[in-house]
N, C-alpha and C positions, 0 to 999 in steps of 0.2 A: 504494500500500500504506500503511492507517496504521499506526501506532506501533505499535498493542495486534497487530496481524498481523505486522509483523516481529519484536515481541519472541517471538510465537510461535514463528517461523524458528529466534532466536538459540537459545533453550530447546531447539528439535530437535537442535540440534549441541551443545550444550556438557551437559559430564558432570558428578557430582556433583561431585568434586572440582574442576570450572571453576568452575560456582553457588558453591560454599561458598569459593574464592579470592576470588572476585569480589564475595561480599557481603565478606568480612573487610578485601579492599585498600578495597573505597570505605565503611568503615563502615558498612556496611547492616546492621542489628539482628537480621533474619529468618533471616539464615544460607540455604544453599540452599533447604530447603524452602518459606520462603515465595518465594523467588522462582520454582520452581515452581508455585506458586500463582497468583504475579501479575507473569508475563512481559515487561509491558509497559513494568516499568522497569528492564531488563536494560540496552536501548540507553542510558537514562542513567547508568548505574552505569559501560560502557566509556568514556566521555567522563570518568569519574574519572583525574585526574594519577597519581592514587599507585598505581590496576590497573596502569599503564603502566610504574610505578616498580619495585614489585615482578615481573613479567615480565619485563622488558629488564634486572635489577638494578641501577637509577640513584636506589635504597633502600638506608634501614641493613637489608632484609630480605632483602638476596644469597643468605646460606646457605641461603633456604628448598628444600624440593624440591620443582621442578618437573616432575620426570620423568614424575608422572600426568597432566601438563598438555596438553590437546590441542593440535595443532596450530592448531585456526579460532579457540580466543580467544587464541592466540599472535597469530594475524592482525587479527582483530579490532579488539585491542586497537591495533597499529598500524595497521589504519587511521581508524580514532578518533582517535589520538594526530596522524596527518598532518589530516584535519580541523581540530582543532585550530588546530595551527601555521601552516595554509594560512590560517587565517581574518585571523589577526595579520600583517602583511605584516614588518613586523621582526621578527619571531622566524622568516621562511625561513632559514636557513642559506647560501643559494646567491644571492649578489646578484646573481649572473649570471644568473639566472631573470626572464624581463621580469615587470612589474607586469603585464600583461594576460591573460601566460599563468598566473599566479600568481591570479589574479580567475576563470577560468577554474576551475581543479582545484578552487578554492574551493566555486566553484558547483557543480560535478561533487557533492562530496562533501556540500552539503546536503540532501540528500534521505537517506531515514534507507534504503530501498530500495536506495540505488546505494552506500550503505555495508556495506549487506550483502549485496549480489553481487558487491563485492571481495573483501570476507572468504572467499566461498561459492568464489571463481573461485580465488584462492590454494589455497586448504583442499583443491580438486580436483586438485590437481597435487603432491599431498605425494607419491604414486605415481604414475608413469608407466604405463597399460595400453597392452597391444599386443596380436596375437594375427594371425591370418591371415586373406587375402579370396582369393577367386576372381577373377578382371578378366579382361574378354577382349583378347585382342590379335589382330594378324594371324596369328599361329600359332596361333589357337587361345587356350583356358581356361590361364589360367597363377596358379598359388599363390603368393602374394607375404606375403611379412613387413610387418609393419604397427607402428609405434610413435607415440603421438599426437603425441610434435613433430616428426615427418615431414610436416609440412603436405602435400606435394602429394598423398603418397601416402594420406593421409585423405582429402583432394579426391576422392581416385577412386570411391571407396567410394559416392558417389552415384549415379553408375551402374550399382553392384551389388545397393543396398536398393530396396523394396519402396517406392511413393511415400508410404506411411502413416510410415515412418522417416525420410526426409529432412530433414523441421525439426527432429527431433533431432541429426541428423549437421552440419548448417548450424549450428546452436547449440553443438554442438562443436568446427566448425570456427572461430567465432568468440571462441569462450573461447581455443582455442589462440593464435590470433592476436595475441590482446588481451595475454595471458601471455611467449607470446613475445619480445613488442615492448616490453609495460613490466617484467620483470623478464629478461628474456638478449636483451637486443639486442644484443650482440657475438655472441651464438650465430646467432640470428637473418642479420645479415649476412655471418656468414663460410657458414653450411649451407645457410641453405632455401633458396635463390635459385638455386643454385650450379647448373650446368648446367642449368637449368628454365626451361621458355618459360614467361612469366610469362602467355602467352593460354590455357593449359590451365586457370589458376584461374581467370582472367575468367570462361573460359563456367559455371564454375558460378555465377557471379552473374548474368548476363545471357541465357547461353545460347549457341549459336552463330550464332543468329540478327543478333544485335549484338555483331560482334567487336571487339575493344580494338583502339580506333584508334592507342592511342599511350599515352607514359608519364601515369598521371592529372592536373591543375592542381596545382599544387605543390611535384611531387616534388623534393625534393633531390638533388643530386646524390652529396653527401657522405653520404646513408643511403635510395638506393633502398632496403634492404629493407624499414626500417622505415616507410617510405611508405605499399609497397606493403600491408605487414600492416594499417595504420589503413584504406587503400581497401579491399583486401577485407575486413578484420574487419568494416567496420560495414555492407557490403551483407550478409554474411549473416550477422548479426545479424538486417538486416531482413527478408532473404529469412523466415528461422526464425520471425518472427512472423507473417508473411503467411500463411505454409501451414500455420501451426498449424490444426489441428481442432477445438483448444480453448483459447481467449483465455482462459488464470485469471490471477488478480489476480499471481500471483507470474512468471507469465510477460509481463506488462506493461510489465517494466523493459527485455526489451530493445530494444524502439522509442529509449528513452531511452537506451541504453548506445550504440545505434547515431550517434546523435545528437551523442552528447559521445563517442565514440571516443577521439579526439585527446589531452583533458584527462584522460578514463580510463587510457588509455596514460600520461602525463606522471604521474599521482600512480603509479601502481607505481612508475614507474622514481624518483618520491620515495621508497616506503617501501621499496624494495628499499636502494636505496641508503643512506638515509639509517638504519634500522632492523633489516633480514632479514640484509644481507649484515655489517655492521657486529657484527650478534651470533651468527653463524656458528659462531666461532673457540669461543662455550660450549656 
């Protein structure tokens, strides 16, 4: 995706009064209208210090109201600001962060694409949807409750849709994962795992054909679940691309999301940590 295509992205989510903060924090003359106009320099305007300033108020411009202010250049804006800091090795905050995995998120976050399917993957999860499925079991059709950080029980739901809806559901099942793992991995390991054969999610990535021989290469011990969410999140990421019907530019990223999993995971649990959770409390 180049530049002038994801500032189009950024312009599809953010509202007047995002545009018109966003030229006044980074000095931009045009005010929202012309950024309207010309999209393309959105993505350099969140790379401004002082948008970052004014949002998180680490400015003399605290008092302002943010209440019109949407959530995605709330995110945005922080993961801009984690780009940033990730690029500078002394300016991480966490020396306990290896150099290599810190070279890592770095690289994740160069690409102006994989900055704005953080933003877009945050921005999705401001609400929780749920609603009901049908699934068969040995007794028969049974109604079940659904809420999307029920990872297994979306899992199921592939068996219910239509093969033309699967790389949607795959590509949902991957944002949960990805979400899960870097912004509530204590949720993550105390719930999703919890009683569940972890070979029921495999076969949606392989099938039953090749069933999970064993725990993946790596796994920690100290955090099976969030292992296991980087193994499965990034096969069906990939699976979602493969069955897509239609390869568009903006579905291209996630071969690449699938790829850097890992470091995708690790900068959440940066701006969560470092950024989301820390400005909660306003």
């Amino acid at each position: 995706m180049d530049a002038a295509y994801v500032g189009d992205i950024y312009a599809e989510h953010l509202t007047e009064a995002d545009l018109q903060l966003l030229a006044e924090a980074a000095g931009h003359q045009g005010g929202a209208a012309e950024l309207r106009r010309d999209p393309a320099i959105i993505p350099d305007l969140l790379d401004h210090p002082r948008v970052f300033a004014v949002l998180f108020g680490r400015s003399g411009s605290a008092s302002r109201d943010l209440t019109a202010i949407s959530p995605f250049l709330l995110f945005a804006a922080a993961v801009h600001r984690a780009a940033a800091e990730l690029a500078v090795r002394g300016a991480v905050p966490y020396p306990r962060v290896p150099a290599a995995d810190v070279r890592q998120m770095s690289g994740f976050l160069e690409s102006p694409s994989r900055r704005l399917f953080l933003a877009e993957l945050l921005s999705s999860f401001v609400r929780v949807t749920g609603g009901r499925y049908w699934v068969r079991t040995e007794e028969g059709e049974r109604l079940r409750e659904l809420t999307e950080l029920d990872l297994p029980r979306l899992a199921e739901i592939l068996d219910a849709v239509p093969e033309t809806d699967r790389p949607g559901v795959l590509r949902r099942l991957g944002d949960v994962a990805l979400f899960l793992a870097g912004v509530l991995p204590g949720y993550a390991i105390r719930h999703v795992f919890g009683g569940v054969d972890a070979t029921a999610l495999w076969f949606t990535v392989r099938g039953a054909a090749e069933p999970w021989a064993g725990e993946p290469a790596g796994t920690a011990a100290e955090e099976p679940a969030v292992e296991m969410l980087e193994y499965l999140g990034s096969h069906w990421y990939r699976r979602a691309w493969e069955l897509a019907p239609v390869r568009s530019a903006r579905l291209a990223v996630l071969p690449e999301v699938a790829e850097g999993f890992r470091p995708a995971r690790r900068v959440l649990n940066y701006v969560a940590g470092r950024y989301l959770f820390a400005a909660s409390g306003r």
